[in-house]
One Martini backbone bead per residue (centre of mass of N, CA, C, O) as a GRO file, in nm:
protein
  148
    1UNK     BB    1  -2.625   7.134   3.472
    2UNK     BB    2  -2.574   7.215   3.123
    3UNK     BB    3  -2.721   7.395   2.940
    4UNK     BB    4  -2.874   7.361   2.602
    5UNK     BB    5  -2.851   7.684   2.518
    6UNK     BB    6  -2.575   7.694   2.554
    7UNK     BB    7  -2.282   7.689   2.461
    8UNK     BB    8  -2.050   7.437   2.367
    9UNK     BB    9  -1.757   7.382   2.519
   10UNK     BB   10  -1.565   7.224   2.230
   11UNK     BB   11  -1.314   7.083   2.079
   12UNK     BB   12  -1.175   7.077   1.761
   13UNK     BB   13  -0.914   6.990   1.868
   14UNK     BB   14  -0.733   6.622   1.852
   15UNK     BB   15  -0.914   6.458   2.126
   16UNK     BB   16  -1.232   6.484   2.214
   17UNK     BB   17  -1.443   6.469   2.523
   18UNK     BB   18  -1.825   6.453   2.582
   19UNK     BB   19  -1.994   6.466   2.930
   20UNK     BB   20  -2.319   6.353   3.033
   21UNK     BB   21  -2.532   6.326   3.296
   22UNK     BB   22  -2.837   6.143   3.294
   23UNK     BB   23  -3.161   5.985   3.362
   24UNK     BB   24  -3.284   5.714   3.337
   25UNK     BB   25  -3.470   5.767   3.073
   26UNK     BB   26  -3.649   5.839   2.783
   27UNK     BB   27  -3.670   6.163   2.784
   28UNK     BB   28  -3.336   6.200   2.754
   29UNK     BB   29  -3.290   6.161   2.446
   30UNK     BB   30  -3.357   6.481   2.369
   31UNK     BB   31  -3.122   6.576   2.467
   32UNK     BB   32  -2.885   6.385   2.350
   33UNK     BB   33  -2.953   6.516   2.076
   34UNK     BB   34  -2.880   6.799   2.134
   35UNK     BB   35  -2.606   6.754   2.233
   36UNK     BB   36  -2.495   6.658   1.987
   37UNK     BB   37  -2.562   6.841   1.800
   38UNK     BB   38  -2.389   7.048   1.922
   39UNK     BB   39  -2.116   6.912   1.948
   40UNK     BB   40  -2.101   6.899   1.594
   41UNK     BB   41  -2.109   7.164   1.544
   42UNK     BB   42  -1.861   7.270   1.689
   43UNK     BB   43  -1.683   7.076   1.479
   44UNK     BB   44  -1.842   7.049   1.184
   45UNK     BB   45  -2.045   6.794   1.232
   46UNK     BB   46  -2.348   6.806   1.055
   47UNK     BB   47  -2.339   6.558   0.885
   48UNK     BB   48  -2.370   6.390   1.150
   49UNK     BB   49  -2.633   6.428   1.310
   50UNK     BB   50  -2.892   6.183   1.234
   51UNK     BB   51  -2.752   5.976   1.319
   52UNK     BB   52  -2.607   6.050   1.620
   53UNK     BB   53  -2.908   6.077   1.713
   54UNK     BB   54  -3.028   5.829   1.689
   55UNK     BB   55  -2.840   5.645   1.816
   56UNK     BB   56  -2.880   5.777   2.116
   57UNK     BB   57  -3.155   5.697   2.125
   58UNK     BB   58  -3.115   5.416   2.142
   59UNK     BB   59  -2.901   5.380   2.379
   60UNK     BB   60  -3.126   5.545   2.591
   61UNK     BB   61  -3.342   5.298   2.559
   62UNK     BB   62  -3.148   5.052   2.634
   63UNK     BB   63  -3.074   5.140   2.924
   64UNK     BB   64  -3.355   5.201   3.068
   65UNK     BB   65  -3.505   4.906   2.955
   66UNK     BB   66  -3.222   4.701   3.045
   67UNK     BB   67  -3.200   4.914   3.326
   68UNK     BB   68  -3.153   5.010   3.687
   69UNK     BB   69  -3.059   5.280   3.623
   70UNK     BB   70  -3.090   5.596   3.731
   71UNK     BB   71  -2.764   5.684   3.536
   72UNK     BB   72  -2.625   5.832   3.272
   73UNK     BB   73  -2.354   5.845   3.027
   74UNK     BB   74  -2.297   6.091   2.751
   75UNK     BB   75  -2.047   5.992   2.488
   76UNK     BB   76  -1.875   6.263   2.286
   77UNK     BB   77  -1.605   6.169   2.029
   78UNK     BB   78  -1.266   6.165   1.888
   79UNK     BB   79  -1.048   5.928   1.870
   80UNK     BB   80  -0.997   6.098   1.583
   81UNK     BB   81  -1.049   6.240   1.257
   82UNK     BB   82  -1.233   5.980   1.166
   83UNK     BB   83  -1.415   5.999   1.402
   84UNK     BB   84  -1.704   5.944   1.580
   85UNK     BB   85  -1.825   5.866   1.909
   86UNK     BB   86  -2.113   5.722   2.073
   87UNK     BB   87  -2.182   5.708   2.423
   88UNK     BB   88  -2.318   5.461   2.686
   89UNK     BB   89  -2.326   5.474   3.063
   90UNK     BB   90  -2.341   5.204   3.272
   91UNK     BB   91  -2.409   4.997   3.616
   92UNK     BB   92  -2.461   4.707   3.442
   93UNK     BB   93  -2.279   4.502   3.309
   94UNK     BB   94  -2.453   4.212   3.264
   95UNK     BB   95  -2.584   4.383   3.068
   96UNK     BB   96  -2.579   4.325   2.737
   97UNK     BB   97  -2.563   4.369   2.415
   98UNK     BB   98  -2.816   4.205   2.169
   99UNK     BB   99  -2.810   4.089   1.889
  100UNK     BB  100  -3.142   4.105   1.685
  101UNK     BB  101  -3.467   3.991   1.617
  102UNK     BB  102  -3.758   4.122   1.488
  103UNK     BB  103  -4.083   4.100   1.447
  104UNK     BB  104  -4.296   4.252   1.254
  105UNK     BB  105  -4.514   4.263   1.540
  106UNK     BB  106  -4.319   4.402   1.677
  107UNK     BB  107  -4.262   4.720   1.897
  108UNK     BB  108  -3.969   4.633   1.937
  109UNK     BB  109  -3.601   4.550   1.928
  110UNK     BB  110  -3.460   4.726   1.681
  111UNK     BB  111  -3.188   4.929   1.792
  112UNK     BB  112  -2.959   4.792   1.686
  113UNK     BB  113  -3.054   4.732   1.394
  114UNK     BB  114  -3.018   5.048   1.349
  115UNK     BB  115  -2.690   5.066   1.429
  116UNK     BB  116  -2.618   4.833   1.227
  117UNK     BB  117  -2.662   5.042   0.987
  118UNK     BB  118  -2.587   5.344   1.103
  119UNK     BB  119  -2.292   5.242   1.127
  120UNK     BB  120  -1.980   5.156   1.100
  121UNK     BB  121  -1.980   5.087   1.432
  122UNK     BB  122  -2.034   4.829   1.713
  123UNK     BB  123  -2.043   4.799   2.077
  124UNK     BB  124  -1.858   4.715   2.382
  125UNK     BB  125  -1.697   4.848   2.708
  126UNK     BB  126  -1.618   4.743   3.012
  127UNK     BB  127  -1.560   4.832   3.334
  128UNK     BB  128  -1.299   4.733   3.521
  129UNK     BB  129  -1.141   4.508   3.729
  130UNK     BB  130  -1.172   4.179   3.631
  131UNK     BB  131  -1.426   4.041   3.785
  132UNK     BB  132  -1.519   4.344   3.849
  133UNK     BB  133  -1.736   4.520   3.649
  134UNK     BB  134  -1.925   4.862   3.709
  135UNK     BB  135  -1.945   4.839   3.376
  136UNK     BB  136  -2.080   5.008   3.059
  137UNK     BB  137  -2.019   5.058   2.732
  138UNK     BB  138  -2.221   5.187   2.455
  139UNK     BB  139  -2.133   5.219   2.130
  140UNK     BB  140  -2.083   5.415   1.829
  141UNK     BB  141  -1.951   5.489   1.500
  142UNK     BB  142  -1.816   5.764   1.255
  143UNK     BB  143  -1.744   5.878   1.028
  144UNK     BB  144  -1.558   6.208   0.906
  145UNK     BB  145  -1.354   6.244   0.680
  146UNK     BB  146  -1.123   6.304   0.772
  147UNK     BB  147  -0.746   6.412   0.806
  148UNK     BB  148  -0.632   6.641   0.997
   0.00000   0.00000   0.00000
């Protein structure tokens, strides 16, 4: 596993993505909201550290909460000069992620709910080919006000 306390060596040209496996657990979260700071350094857009970071979290959160997998994969990418989009890669398909509505006194539940206010879209897209795919990311993206 890569130090998060080493500069962070990602590509600020083209279209990069930046990929780290961690356990599927919710302390993880610390970790990934690190790296997305540091590769967003790396990149020049640290104005959307505390957003990518709140993602992340609760991506990392709904992976843990409602999958049995031991490991998530955190992707952090550019898929164009105008996005950064941040997903967590889980290896249980079947388990979609559904935006819901949680009660005032639920202490759960709203993790979707704060990612479709602060995302300008999110998703997710199942891997694997057929009826038979091995996974699904689930994925968030932010403007970046880029034109490069």
């Amino acid at each position: 596993m890569t130090s998060l306390r080493t500069p962070v060596e990602a590509l600020s040209v083209g279209h990069p993505t930046y990929s780290q496996i961690f356990p599927c657990e919710p302390s993880t979260a610390e970790l990934g909201r690190e790296l997305v700071r540091d590769v967003l350094e790396v990149w020049h857009l640290d104005g959307l550290a505390d957003r990518a970071a709140l993602i992340v979290t609760e991506l990392i959160a709904n992976a843990s909460r409602h999958t049995p997998c031991s490991e998530i994969r955190l992707t952090v990418a550019r898929p164009d000069a105008t996005r950064l989009r941040v997903g967590v890669v889980d290896w249980e398909p079947a388990r979609l992620p559904i935006l819901s509505q949680a009660a005032d006194d639920d202490e759960s539940g709203r993790g979707l709910l704060l990612i479709d206010v602060v995302a300008d879209r999110w998703g997710y897209d199942l891997h694997g080919s057929g009826r038979r795919p091995w996974g699904k990311e689930v994925w968030a993206e932010l403007r970046t006000g880029g034109d490069e």
